[in-house]
ROKOLDREN-78866 format. One record per residue (C-alpha): residue number from 1; residue in one letter; x, y, z. Coordinates in pm, whole numbers, plus 50000, padded with zeros to 5 digits. Last residue first. Layout:
N
(rec NUM "A" (X Y Z))
...
END
This chain:
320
(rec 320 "X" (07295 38009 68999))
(rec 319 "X" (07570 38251 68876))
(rec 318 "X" (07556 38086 68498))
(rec 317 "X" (07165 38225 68453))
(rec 316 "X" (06912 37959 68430))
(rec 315 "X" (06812 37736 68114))
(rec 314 "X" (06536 37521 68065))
(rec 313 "X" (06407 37761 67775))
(rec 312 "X" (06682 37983 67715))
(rec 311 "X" (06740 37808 67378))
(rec 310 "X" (06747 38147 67159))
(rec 309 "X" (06449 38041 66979))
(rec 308 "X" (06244 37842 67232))
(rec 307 "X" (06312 38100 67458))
(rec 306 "X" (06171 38360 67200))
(rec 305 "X" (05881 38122 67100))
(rec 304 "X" (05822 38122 67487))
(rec 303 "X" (05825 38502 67539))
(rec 302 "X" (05589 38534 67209))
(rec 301 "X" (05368 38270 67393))
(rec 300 "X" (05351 38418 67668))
(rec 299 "X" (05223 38753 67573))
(rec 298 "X" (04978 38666 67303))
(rec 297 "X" (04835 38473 67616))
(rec 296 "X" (04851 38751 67869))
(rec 295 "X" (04652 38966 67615))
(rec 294 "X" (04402 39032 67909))
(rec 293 "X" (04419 39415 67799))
(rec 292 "X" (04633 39486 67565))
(rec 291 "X" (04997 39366 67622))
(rec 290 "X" (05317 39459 67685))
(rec 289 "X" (05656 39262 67638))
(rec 288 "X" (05956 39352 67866))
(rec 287 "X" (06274 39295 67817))
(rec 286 "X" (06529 39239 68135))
(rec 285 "X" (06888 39223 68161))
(rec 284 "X" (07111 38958 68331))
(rec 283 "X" (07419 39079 68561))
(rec 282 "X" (07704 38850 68432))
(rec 281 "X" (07907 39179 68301))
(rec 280 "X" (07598 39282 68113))
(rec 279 "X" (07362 38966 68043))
(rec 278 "X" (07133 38829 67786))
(rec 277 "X" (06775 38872 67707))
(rec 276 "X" (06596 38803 67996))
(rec 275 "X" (06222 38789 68034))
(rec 274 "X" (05979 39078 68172))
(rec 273 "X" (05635 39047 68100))
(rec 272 "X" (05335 39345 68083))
(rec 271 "X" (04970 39322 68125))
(rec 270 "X" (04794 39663 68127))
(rec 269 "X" (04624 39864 68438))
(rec 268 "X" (04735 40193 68256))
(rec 267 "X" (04897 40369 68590))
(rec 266 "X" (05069 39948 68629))
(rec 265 "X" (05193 39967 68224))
(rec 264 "X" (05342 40298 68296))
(rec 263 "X" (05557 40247 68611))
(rec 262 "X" (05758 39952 68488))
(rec 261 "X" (05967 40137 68200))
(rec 260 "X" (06079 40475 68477))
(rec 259 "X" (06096 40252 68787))
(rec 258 "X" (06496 40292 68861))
(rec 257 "X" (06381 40669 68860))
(rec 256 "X" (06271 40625 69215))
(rec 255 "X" (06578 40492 69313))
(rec 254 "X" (06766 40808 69214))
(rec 253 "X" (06496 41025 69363))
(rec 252 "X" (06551 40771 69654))
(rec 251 "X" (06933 40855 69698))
(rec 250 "X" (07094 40722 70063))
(rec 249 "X" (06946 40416 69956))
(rec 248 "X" (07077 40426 69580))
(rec 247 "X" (07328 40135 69680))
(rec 246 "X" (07193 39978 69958))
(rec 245 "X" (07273 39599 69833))
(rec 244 "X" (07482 39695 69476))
(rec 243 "X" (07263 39764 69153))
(rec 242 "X" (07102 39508 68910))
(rec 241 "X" (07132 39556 68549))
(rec 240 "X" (07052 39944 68453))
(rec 239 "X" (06772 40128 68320))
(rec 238 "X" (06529 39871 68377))
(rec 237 "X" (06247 39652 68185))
(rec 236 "X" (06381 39773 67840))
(rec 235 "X" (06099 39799 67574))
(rec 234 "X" (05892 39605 67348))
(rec 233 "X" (05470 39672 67229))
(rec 232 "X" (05263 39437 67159))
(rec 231 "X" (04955 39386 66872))
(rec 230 "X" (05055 39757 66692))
(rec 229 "X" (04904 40023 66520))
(rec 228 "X" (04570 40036 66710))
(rec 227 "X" (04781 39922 67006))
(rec 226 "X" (04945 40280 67023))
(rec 225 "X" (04654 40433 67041))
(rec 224 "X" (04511 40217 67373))
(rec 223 "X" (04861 40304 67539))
(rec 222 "X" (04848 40671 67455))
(rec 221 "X" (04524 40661 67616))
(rec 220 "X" (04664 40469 67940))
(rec 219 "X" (04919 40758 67977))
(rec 218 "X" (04638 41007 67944))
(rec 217 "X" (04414 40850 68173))
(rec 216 "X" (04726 40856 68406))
(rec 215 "X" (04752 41247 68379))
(rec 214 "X" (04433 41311 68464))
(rec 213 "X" (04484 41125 68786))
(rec 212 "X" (04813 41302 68839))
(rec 211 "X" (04575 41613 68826))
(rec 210 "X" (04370 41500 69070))
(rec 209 "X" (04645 41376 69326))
(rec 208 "X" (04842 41703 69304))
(rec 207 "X" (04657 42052 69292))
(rec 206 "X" (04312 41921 69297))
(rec 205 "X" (04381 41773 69645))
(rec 204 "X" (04618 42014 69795))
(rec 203 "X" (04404 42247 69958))
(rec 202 "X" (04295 42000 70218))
(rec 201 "X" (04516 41704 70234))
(rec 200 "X" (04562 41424 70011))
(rec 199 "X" (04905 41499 69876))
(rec 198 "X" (05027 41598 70205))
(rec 197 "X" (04896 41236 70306))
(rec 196 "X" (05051 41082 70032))
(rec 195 "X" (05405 41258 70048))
(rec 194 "X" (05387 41174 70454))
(rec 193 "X" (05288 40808 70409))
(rec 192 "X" (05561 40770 70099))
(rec 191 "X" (05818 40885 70363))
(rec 190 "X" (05730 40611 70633))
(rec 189 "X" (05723 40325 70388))
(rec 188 "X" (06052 40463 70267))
(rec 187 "X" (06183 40481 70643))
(rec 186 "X" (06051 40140 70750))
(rec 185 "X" (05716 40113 70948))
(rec 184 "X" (05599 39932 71238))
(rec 183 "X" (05830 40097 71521))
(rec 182 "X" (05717 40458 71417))
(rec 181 "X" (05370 40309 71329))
(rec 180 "X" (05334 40215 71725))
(rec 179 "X" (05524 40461 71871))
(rec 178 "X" (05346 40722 71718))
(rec 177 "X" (04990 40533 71804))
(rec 176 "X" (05090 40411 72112))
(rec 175 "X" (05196 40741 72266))
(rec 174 "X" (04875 40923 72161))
(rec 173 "X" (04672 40620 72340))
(rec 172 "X" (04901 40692 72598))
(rec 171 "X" (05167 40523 72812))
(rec 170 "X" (05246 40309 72586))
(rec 169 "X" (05394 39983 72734))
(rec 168 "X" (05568 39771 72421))
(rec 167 "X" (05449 39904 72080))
(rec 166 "X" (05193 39727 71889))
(rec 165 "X" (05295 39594 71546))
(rec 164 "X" (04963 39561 71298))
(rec 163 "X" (04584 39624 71293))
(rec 162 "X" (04352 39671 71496))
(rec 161 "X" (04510 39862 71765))
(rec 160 "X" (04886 39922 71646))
(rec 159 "X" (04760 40179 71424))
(rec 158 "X" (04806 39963 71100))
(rec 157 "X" (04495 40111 70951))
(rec 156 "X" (04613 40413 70806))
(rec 155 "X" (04786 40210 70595))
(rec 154 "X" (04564 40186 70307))
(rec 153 "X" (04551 40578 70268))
(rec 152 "X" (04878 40637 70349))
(rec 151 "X" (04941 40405 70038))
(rec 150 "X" (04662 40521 69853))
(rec 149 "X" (04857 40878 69833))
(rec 148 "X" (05228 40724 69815))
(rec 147 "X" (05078 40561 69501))
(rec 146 "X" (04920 40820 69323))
(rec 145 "X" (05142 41098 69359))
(rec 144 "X" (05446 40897 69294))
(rec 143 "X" (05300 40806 69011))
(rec 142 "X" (05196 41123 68839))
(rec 141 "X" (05540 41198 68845))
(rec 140 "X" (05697 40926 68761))
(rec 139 "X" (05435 40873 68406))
(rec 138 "X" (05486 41243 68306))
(rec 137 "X" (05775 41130 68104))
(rec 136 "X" (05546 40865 67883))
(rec 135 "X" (05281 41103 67803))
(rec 134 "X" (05412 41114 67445))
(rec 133 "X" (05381 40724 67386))
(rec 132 "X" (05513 40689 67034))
(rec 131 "X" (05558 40418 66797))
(rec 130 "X" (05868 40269 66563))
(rec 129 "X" (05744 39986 66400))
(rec 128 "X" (05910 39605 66440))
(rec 127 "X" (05774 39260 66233))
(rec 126 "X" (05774 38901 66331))
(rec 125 "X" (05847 38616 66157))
(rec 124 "X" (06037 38457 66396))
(rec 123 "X" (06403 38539 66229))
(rec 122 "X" (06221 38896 66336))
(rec 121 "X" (06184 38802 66706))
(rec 120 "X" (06528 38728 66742))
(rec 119 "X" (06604 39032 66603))
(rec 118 "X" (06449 39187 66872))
(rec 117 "X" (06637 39025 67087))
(rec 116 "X" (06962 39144 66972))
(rec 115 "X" (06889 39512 66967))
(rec 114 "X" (06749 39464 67314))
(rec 113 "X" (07103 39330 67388))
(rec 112 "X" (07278 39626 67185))
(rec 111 "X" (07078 39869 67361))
(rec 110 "X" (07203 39717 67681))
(rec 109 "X" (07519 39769 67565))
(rec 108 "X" (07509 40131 67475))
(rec 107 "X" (07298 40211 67808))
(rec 106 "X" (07000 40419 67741))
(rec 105 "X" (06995 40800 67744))
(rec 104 "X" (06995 40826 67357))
(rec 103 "X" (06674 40693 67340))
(rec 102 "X" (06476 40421 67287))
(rec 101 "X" (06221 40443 67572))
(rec 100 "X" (06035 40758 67429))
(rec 99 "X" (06082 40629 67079))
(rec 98 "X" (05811 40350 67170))
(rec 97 "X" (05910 40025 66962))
(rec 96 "X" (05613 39893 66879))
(rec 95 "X" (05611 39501 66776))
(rec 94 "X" (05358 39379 66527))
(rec 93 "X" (05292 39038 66475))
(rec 92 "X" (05291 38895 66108))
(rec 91 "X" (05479 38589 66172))
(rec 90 "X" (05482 38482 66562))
(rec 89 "X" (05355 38120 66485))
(rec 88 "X" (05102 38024 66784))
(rec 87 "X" (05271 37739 66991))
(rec 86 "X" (05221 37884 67327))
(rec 85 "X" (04849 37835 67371))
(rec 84 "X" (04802 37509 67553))
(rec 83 "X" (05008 37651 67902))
(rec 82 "X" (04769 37984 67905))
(rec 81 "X" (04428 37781 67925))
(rec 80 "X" (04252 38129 67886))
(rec 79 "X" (04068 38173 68178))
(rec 78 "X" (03690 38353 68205))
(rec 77 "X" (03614 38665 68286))
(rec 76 "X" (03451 38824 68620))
(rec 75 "X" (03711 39115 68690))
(rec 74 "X" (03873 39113 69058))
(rec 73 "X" (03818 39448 69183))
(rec 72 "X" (03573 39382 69457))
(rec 71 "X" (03760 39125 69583))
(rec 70 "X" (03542 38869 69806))
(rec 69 "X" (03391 38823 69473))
(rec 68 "X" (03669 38657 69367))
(rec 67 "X" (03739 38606 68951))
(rec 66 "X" (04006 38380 68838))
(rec 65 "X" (04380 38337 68782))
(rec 64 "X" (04675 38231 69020))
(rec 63 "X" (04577 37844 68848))
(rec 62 "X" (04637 37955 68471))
(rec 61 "X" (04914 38202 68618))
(rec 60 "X" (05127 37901 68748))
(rec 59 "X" (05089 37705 68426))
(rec 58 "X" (05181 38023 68170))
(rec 57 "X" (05488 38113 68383))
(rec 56 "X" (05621 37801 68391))
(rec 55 "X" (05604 37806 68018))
(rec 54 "X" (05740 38183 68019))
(rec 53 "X" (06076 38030 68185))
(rec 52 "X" (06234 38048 68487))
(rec 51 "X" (05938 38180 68691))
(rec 50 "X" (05817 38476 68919))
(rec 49 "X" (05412 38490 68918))
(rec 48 "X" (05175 38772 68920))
(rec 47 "X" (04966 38972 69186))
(rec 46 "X" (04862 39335 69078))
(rec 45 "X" (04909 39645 69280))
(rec 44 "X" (04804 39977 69146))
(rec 43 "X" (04418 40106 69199))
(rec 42 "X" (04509 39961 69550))
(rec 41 "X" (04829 40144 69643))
(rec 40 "X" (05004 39967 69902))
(rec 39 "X" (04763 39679 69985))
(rec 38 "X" (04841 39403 70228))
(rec 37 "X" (04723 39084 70005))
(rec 36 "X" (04467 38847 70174))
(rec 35 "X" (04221 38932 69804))
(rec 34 "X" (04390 39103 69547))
(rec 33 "X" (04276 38809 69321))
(rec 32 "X" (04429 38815 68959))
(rec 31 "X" (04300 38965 68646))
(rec 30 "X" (04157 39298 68783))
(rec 29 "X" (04450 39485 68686))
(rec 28 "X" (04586 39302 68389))
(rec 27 "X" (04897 39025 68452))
(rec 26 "X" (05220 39130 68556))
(rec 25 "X" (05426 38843 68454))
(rec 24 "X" (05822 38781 68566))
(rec 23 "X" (06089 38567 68352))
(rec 22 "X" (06383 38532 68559))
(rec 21 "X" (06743 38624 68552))
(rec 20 "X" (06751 38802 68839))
(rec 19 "X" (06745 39141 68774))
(rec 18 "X" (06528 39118 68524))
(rec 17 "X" (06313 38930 68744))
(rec 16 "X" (06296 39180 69008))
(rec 15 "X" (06212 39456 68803))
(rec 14 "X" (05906 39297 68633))
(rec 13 "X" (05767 39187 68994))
(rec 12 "X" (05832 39501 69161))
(rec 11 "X" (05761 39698 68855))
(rec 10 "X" (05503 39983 68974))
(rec 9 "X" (05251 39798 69198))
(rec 8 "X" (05353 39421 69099))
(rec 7 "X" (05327 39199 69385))
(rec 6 "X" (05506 38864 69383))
(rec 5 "X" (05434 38448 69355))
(rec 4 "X" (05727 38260 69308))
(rec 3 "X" (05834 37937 69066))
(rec 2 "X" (06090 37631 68990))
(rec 1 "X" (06272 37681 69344))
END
């Protein structure tokens, strides 16, 4: 399969293709239609595409791209022709390295690998600074707030009347309702509902979801700073390469935390790419470029001149 189309609402298209192998694009909140998507958190989720290389990346989000009025977040501006602007030299370009994801918690050898790729991009011509993002460990929290609030928000819906799985032979209105989104929903789906609605509920408002609101204008500020020193910034996708099927399921803090680089760009509404940069014990690891706003370009083309570079482009991972 040469491409895929995901949602991105705090790294599932990012994550995904580091774990994979892949390069995946989460373009600027407003960027792409939301329109026929289910919505989890709607100030969050983004569509974006999947691809083996940034060039296949750069066709499929020149067509995925586009203002919709039957969206009312979709922003009217018009399309770069992505695919024709991946040649641009990369000398001179500024790369912040936030301090905040370089630290002495991160894997020796995926250091090393992020190491190595930025290097990469310095035989390109292109030049690293050390930046800061302050707010970044506040970013989790204020997510998960956010999100698990819209979500039982957005899902309220899917009540087995209008919308969604209808239980077999309630015997109540009551009784199709619980049975309804008891049947319907998985157990994570299920938990975010009931940390959104307590979120959302009376007393609890200003305490939680309003001040994780405050909290991702602050994230987004130390974004906008940061690019006033910088044209993109670099940093690990995930943690860890991929994990074992059901691994952290018994542990959702611990999956939670999987999301600690991805979560940011999506409370900021920025663009962000994750392409691979080598592998741990065959499992590939992710970097991840981020943008401005509606830098998808800049973005794609330093991912191509990097594949291009390190002659990734073409190839796939030696497990596929």
């Amino acid at each position: 399969m040469p491409a895929a189309t995901g949602t991105d609402t705090g790294g599932s298209i990012r994550q995904p293709a580091a774990f994979c192998g892949l390069v995946g694009l989460k373009p600027t909140y407003g960027r792409i239609s939301r329109w026929g998507m289910i919505a989890f958190a709607s100030s969050l989720d983004q569509a974006g595409p999947l691809t083996h290389t940034a060039e296949d990346a750069a066709l499929l989000l020149e067509v995925m791209s586009g203002f919709d009025n039957k969206d009312s977040t979709s922003i009217n501006q018009p399309v770069p022709r992505y695919s024709e602007n991946l040649t641009m030299s990369l000398t001179g370009l500024k790369i912040g390295l936030p301090k905040e994801y370089f630290n002495n918690q991160l894997d020796p050898q995926m250091s090393a690998l992020l190491d190595e790729a930025l290097s990469t991009f310095k035989k390109l011509g292109a030049q690293t600074k050390e930046i800061t993002l302050p707010h970044t460990g506040l970013a989790a929290p204020a997510y998960y707030v956010i999100a698990p609030a819209e979500c039982s928000s957005n899902l309220a819906r899917f009540d087995g009347v209008r919308f969604g799985h209808r239980c077999e032979n309630p015997t109540s209105l009551d009784d199709l309702y619980k049975r309804s989104r008891s049947e319907g929903f998985g157990e994570e789906v299920k938990r975010r509902i009931m940390v959104g609605t307590y979120a959302l509920s009376s007393g609890y408002y200003d305490a939680y979801y309003l001040k994780a609101q405050k909290i991702r204008q602050l994230i987004r500020q130390d974004f906008l700073a940061a690019f006033n020193e910088v044209d993109i910034i670099f940093a690990p996708t995930a943690p860890t390469p991929a994990f074992r099927f059901g691994e952290k399921s018994q542990d959702p803090i611990a999956m939670y935390l999987s999301d600690v680089f991805t979560i940011p760009v999506n409370l900021a509404g920025l663009p962000a790419l994750s392409m691979p940069v080598g592998f741990i014990n065959q499992l590939p690891i992710g970097g991840q470029l981020i943008g401005r706003d509606f830098s998808e370009a800049q973005l794609l083309n330093a991912a191509h001149q990097y594949q291009l570079q390190t002659d990734w482009h073409g190839r796939k991972p030696p497990f596929v």
